[in-house]
C-alpha positions in Angstrom: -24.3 0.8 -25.4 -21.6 -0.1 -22.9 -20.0 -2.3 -25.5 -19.6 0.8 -27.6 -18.4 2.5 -25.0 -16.2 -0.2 -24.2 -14.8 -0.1 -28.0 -14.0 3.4 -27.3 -11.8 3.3 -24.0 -9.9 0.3 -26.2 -9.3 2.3 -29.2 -8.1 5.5 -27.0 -5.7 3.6 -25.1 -4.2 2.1 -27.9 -4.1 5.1 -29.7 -2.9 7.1 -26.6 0.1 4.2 -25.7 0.8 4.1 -30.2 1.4 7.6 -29.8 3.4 6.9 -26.9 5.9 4.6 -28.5 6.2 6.5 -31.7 6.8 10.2 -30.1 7.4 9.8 -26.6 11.4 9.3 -26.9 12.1 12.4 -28.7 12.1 16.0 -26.5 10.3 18.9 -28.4 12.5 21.5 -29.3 10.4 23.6 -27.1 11.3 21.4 -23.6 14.7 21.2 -25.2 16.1 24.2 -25.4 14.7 26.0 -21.9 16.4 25.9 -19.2 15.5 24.2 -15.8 15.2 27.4 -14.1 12.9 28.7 -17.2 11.2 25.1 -17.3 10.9 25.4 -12.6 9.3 29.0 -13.0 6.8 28.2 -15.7 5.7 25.0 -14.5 6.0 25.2 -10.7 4.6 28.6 -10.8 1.5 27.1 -12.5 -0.2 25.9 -9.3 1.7 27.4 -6.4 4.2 29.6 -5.5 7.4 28.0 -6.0 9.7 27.2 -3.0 13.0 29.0 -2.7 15.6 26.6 -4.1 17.4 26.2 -0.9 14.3 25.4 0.6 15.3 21.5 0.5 18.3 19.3 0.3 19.2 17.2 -2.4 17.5 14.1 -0.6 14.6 16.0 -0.1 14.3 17.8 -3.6 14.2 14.1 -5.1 11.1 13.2 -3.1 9.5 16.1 -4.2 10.5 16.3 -7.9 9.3 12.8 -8.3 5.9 13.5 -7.1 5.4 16.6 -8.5 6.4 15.2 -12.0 3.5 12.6 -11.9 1.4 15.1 -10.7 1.8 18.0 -13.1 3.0 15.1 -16.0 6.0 16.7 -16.3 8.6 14.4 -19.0 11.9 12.7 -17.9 13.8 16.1 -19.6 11.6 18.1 -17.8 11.9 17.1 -14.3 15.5 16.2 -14.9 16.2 19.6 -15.9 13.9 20.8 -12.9 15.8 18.8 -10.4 19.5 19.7 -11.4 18.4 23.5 -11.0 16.8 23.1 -8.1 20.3 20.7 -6.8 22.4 23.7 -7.6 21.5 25.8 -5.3 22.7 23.7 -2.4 
């Protein structure tokens, strides 16, 4: 039974990191074509209410960007996107 079970992890993983390689370079059309204010209010919003943009600086709006795009698995485009709208405001 755990050998089974094993098998199954193993086969996930490598057809979670297979699926990875093939499609992970290339942004959906979907991510692609919002904008990071449209991609900040639907995603932030999710969880908690959004902080005002001018809430942090630039320094600070890093920090948080990069945790919050491991925790909510936001992409690379995503968070890029996320963090150059949130920028602009200061």
């Amino acid at each position: 039974m755990k050998n089974k079970i094993k098998v199954i992890f193993f086969l996930a993983s490598v057809l979670t990191l297979g699926g990875a390689a093939i499609y992970g370079c290339k942004t959906p059309a979907s991510i692609a074509a919002k904008s990071g204010a449209q991609l900040w209010g639907e995603n932030c919003n999710r969880c908690h209410n959004a902080p005002d943009p001018t809430t942090y600086s630039d320094d600070q709006w890093d920090v948080v960007a990069e945790h919050m795009r491991q925790k909510a698995l936001l992409t690379d485009v995503e968070i890029t996107k996320i963090r150059d709208f949130l920028k602009s405001a200061n």
